[in-house]
N, C-alpha and C positions, 0 to 999 in steps of 0.2 A: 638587718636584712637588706639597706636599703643599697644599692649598687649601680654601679654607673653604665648606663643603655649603652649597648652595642650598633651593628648596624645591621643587623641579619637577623630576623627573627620570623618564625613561622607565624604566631600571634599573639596580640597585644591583646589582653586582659585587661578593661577598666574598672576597678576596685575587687577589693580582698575579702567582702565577706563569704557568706555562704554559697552564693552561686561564684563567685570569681573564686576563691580557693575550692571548691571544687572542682572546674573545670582548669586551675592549675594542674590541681594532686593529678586529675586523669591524664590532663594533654599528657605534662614531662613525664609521667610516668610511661606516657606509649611515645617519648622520643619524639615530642613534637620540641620546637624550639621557642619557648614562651616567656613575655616582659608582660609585665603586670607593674598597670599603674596606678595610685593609692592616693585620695587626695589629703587624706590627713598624715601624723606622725607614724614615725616608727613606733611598737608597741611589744613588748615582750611580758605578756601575762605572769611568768618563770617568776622574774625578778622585781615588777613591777603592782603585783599584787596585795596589798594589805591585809595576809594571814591572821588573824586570832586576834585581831584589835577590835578591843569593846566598844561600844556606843560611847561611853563616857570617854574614851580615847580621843573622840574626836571634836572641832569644834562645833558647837550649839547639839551635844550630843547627836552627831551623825544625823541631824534632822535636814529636810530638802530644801534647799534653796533654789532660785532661777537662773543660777549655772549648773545645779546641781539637783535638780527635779526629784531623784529616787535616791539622794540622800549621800553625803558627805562621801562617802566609800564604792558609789561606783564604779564601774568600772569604764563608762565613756569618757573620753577624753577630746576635751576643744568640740563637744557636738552636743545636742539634746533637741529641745522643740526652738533654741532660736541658738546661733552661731553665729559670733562676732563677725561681722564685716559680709555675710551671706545671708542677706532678707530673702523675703519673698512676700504675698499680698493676698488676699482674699478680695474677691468680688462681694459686693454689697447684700446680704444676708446668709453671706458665707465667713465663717471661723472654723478656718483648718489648720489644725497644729499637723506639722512637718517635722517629725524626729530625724536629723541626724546624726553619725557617730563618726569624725574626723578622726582615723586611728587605722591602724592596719588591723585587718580584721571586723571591720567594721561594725554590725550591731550581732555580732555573733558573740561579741565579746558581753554584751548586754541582756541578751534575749532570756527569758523564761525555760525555756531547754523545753519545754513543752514539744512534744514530737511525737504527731497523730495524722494516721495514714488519713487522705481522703478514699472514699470509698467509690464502690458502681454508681451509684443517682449523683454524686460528684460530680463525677466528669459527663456525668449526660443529665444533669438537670433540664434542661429545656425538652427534651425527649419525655421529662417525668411531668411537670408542670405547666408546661408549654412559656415560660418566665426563661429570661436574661438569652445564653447562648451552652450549646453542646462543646465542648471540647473536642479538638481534631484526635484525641488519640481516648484510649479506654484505661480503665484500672491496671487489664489482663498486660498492656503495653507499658506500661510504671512499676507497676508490682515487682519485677526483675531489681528493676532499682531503687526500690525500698530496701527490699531484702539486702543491697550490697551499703545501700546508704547507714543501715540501721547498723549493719554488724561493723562496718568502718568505723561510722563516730561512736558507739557503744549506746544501744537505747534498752532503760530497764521498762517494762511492764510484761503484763500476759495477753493472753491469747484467749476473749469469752466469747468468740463466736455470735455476737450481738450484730442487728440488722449494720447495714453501711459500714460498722467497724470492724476494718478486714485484721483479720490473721493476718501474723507474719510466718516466714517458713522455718518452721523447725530449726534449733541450734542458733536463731537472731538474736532472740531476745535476750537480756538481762535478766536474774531475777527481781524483782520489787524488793523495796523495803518494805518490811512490818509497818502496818498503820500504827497512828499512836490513835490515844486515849477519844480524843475528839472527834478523829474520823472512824472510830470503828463506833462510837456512838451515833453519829450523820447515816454511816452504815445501816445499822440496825434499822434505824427509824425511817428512813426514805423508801428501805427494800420490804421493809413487814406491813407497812402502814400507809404509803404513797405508791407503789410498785413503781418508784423511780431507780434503777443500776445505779450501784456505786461499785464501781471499779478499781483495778490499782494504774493509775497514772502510768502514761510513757513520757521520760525525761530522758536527756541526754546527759547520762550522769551516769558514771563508771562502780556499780556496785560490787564487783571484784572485776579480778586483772582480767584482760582480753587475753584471750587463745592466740596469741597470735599468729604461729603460725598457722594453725589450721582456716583463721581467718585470712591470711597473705593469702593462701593455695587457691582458698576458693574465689577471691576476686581476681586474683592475676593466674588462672593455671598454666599460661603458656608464657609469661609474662618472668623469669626470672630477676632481673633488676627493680620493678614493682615489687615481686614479693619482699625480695631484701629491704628496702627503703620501707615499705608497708609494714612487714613487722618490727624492724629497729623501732621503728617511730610507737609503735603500738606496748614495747617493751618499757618504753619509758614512761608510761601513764601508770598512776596508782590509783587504788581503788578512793573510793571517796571514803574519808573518815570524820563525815559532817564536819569538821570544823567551823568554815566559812560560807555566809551566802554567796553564790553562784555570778552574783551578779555584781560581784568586785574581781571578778576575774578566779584564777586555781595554778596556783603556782604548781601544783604536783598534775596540773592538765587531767584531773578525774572530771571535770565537765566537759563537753564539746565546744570548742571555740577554734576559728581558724586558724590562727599564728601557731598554737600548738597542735593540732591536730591532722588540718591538709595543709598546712604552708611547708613546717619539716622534710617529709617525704618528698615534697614536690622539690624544694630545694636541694634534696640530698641526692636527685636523680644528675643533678649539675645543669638542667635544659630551663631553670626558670631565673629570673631574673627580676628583681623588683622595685622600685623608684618610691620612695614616698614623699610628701610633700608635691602630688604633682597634679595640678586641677585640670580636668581636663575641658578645653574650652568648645573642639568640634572634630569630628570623622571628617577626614578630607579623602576626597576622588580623585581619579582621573578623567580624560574625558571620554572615555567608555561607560563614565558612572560606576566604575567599582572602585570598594572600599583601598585605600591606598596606606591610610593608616592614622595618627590624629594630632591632633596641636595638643598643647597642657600649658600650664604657664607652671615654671620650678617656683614655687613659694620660699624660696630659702632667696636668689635669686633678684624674683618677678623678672624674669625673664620669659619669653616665648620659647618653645623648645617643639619639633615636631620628630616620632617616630615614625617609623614603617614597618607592615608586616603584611605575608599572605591574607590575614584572616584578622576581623575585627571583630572581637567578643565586649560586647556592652554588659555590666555585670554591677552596676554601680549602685542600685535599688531601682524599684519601679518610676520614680515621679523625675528624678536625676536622668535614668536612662533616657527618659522622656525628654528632659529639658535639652541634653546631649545632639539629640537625634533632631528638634524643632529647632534647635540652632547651628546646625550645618548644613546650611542654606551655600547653591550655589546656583549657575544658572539651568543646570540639569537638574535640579532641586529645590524651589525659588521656595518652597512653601517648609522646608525640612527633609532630611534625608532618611527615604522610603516612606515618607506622607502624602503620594501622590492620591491618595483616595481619602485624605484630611482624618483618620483615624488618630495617628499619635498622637498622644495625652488622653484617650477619651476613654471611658469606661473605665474611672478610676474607680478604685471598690477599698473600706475597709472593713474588720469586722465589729458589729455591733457590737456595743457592751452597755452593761446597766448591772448594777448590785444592792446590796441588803446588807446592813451590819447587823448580827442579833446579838444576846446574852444567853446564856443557858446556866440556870441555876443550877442542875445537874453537874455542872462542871466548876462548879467554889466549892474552894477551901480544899482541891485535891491536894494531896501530899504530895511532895517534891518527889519527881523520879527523873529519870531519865527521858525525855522525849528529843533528845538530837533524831537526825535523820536528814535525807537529801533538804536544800535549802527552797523547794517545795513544795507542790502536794504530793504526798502518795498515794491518794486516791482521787477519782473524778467520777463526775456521772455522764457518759455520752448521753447524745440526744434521743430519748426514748419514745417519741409518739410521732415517727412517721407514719402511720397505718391511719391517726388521724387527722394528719394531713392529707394523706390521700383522699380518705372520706371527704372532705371539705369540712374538715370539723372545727377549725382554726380561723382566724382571720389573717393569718401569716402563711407564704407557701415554705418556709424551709425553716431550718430546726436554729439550737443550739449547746452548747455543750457549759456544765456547770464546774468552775473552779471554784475551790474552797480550803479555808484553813484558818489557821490559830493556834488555840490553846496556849502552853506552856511555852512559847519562844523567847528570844531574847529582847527582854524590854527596851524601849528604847525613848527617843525626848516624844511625849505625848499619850506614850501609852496608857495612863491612867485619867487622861483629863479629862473620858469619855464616860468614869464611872460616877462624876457630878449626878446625871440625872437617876441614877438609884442609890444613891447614900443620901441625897439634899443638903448636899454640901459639905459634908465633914470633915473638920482637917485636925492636927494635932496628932496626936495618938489616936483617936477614929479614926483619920485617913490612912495612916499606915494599917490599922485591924482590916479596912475596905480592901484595900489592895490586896492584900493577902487573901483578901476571901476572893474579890473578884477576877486574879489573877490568872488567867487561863481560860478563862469560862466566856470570852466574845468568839465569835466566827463571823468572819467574811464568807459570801458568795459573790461571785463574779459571774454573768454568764456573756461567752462570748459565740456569735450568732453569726449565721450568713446572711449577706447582702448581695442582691441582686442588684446586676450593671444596668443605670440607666442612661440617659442621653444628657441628662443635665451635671453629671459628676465628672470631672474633666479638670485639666491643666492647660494653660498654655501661657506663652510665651510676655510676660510683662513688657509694655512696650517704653515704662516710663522710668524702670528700676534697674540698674546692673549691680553685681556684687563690687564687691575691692576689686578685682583680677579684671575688670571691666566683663564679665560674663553676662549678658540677660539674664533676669531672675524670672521665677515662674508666678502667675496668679492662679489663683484655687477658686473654681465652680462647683457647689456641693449641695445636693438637696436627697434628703431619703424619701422612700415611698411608704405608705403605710404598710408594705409588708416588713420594714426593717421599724416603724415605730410602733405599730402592735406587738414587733416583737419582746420589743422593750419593755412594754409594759406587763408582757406575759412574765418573763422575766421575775420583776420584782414582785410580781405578787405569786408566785412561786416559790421564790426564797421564802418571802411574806408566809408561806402556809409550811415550806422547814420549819423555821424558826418555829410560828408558835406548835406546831405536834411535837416538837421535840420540847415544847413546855416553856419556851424562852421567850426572850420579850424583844421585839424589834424594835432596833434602835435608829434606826433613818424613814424616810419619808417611799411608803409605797405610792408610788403616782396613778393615776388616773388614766393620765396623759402620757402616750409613751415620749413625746416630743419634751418632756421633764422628764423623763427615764434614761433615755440613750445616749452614752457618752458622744461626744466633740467627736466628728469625723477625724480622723489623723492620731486619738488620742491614745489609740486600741496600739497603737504602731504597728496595723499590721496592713498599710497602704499595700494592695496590687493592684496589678490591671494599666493602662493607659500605652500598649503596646503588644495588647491579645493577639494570639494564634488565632490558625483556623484552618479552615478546608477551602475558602472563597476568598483569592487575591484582592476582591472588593470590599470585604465585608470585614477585612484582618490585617494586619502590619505583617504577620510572621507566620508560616508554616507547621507543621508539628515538632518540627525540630530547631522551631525557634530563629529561624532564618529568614532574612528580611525577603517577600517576596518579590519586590527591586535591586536589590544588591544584593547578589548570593553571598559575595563572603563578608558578610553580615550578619552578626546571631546577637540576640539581645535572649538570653536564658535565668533571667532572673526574676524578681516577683511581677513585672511586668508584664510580661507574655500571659498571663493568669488569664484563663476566661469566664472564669468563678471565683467568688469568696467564699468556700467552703468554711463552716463551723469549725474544721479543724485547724488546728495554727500553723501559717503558711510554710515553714523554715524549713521542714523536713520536704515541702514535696518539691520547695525550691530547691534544693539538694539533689533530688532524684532525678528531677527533668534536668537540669543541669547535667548531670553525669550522663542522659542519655541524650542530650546534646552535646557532649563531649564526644561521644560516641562514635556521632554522627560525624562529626569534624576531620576525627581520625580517619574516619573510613573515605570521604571526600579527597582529602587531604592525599592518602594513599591512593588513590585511583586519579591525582591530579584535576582534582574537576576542582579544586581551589587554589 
């Protein structure tokens, strides 16, 4: 895809994942003229995906190393928490892992496919708790673009009508897959005995084929070359037939990932155009102070190389767009471009996490059956005790939501090293009898939480460090408050009271201390925030539609803009606003106000 830049372009797109191929698919589809630029490789999932290959296929049985964190068969390429020849630093009681994926597509190619709307107290926390900041726009403003986001990339789960987890609109959703064996027992015991929901999960994972045309009609009614392009693209997805974990990529494109899903159509409208290998170093102006268009250096090259367009869309991730923006510094801009009120980088947010490994003896020595199914959970429990939080009943003001799973999956290098402490060491023919018994019977909980933005969570600009390409690197400021390490610890002792009602024995250390509970800031990989919207040009980088309030044609619509970390995982609502920053672009765009 990767093609040599023109000189005429309506806008330039900075990276391909979920917000940048979004507001691809949407620009070329409404006939805008758009070059997207990519700092890593070309990447084609299609061809490049390792289908149906075992654990033992690979070396040290597909186990994780530190090029390779999530194990032999990933699917990031040249990216993870550190990237050759691209540092960056922490400030002195700070350890922040920085996940990134150098690749077209970028961590869309990776992510969990987890895709869960935020709800009403979402986007107006501060209005509920009087904590962090309100968002410029409401549910009722988003919801539109849920609905087109969800039925475009294909999102399976249902519709329980539970507080904050909104419905989608009739005819969106997927159906679910069938629990297996583990989770309809988790089921039973949380809903009879805890009154904790267990739900069936939304994942971006195609459980039969898409409608497509009747999906074409309803996003584009007026729109015929979109519907074309939107269903071709949609015809060519098969249904997921579990095979492979999701997160080596899907040759047959039945999970959501950019390259296959909005790059196609955008591509096939003929109006997008794409560069990879292309770092981008700084937005440059005019001296009007409008966006003019940006430098990159071609990595293949090292060469300097500068495009232009109408319109500058920052799409690159949240901490990146950040570094982007604090390093196009001119003299209309001494401190960063559109940080006249020293906001960018600041209110960086991720989401908390802390977990529990248990056993459940209920679940040894099941008989072999069949438990394939999508390559995560199909089930969850949303966050079930807002009413007391409101009370004050908590020592944390906002929730979190529990992922879980196990049972009967595909072994792999470790998986039995964990049942030492209940056999007492057995090996021989006893360690094979153990395994067989204890084979299926561990579960994981995860719970992943929201964080509240405070003043000391921030990025900026390294003044001592540049990458290879000579670009400044960024340093990491990061401290939680005890509402994000109470949470932590509520967490594990949660899990802690799963496990044992369901008769199992916990196998990790429930803490005390939530600050030994909560994972490494950055480790969740679900960084937003450090270039929020708002309602108050003082108080915000960006508008509700994602537009710099100094530089109108400037939009920065990626997890960045975020002015919460919602418990639900960011990727879907980064999709949505994006698309209704797309929106926005075209409509500007067509009335020449850009």
């Amino acid at each position: 895809m990767t093609l040599k830049a023109q000189d005429d372009y309506d806008a330039i797109i900075v990276g391909s994942g979920a917000a940048g191929g979004m507001c691809a698919y949407v620009l070329a589809c409404s006939g805008v003229k758009v070059l997207m630029l990519e700092a890593g490789r070309d990447y084609d999932p299609v061809s490049e995906t390792p289908m149906f290959q075992l654990p033992f296929d690979a070396p040290l049985r597909a186990a994780g190393t530190p090029e390779k964190p999530f194990g032999f068969y990933d699917a990031t390429v040249d990216g993870g928490w550190r990237v050759p020849g691209e540092p960056y630093s922490s400030a002195e009681g700070t350890d922040f892992l920085w996940w990134r994926a150098r690749m077209l597509g970028g961590r869309t190619n990776h992510w969990g496919r987890i895709s869960l709307r935020m709800g009403e107290y979402d986007f107006k926390p501060h209005s509920r708790d009087g904590l962090g900041f309100d968002w410029p726009m409401s549910y009722e403003d988003v919801a539109p673009y849920y609905d087109k986001t969800e039925a475009l990339i294909g999102v399976y789960g249902s519709n329980e009508g539970l507080e904050n987890t909104p419905n989608s609109s009739p005819g969106v959703l997927l159906p679910p897959p069938a629990p297996r064996a583990e989770e309809l027992l988790t089921q039973k015991v949380c809903r009879e005995r805890l009154d904790i929901p267990v739900v069936p999960a939304h994942l971006a994972i195609l459980t039969q084929p898409l409608e497509a045309d009747r999906i074409a009609r309803m996003l584009w009614p007026n729109n015929e070359m979109a519907r074309r392009v939107t269903a071709e693209s949609m015809r060519a997805r098969a249904a997921c037939y579990y095979a492979t974990p999701c997160g080596r990529g899907c040759s047959i494109k039945a999970n959501f990932q950019s390259p296959t899903v909005l790059l196609p159509p955008a591509a096939a409208t003929g109006n997008l155009n794409v560069i990879t290998n292309a770092m981008v170093r700084e937005v440059t102006v005019d001296t009007n102070g409008r966006a003019t268009g940006v430098h990159y250096i071609d990595k293949d090259t090292r060469l300097e190389e500068h495009v232009s367009a109408r319109v500058v869309i920052l799409t690159a991730s949240a901490c990146e767009s950040a570094r982007i923006l604090l390093n196009s510094k001119s003299s209309l801009f001494p401190d960063g471009l559109g940080n006249g009120n020293g906001l960018v980088g600041k209110y960086l947010m991720d989401t908390v996490g802390a977990g529990v490994q248990g056993q459940i003896p209920a679940l040894e020595n099941m008989p072999p059956h069949n438990a394939d199914g999508a390559s995560a959970m199909h089930l969850y429990m949303p966050w079930w005790l807002y009413q007391d939080q409101a009370r004050g009943q908590l020592d944390f003001a906002r929730g979190y939501h529990i992922e879980f799973g196990g049972g009967r999956k595909m072994p792999g290098f470790g998986s039995f090293g964990g049942i030492e402490p209940l056999t007492m060491g057995s090996y021989g023919q006893s360690f094979k009898e153990d395994c067989r018994r204890y084979y299926g019977s561990f579960l994981g909980f995860a719970g992943r939480g929201e964080m509240i933005p405070n003043d000391d969570c921030y990025c900026e600009i390294d003044s001592e460090q540049v990458d290879e390409w000579g670009i400044p690197t960024l340093r990491f400021h990061w401290t939680w408050s005890d509402h994000e390490l109470n949470q932590a610890r509520h967490m594990q002792q949660t899990f802690g009271e799963i496990v044992e009602t369901m008769g199992g024995h916990v196998l990790s250390t429930i803490n005390e201390d939530g600050a030994d509970a909560i994972a490494k800031p950055g480790e969740i990989i679900h960084e937003v925030g450090g270039v929020i919207m708002g309602n108050d040009p003082s108080r915000s980088v960006l508008n509700e539609f994602c537009q710099s309030w100094e530089v109108d044609n400037l939009f920065v619509p990626d997890g960045g803009c975020f002015v919460s970390n919602a418990d639900k995982n960011p990727t879907l609502s980064i999709m949505a606003i994006a698309w209704r920053a797309a929106d926005y672009i075209v409509d500007q765009l067509n009335q020449r106000n850009l």
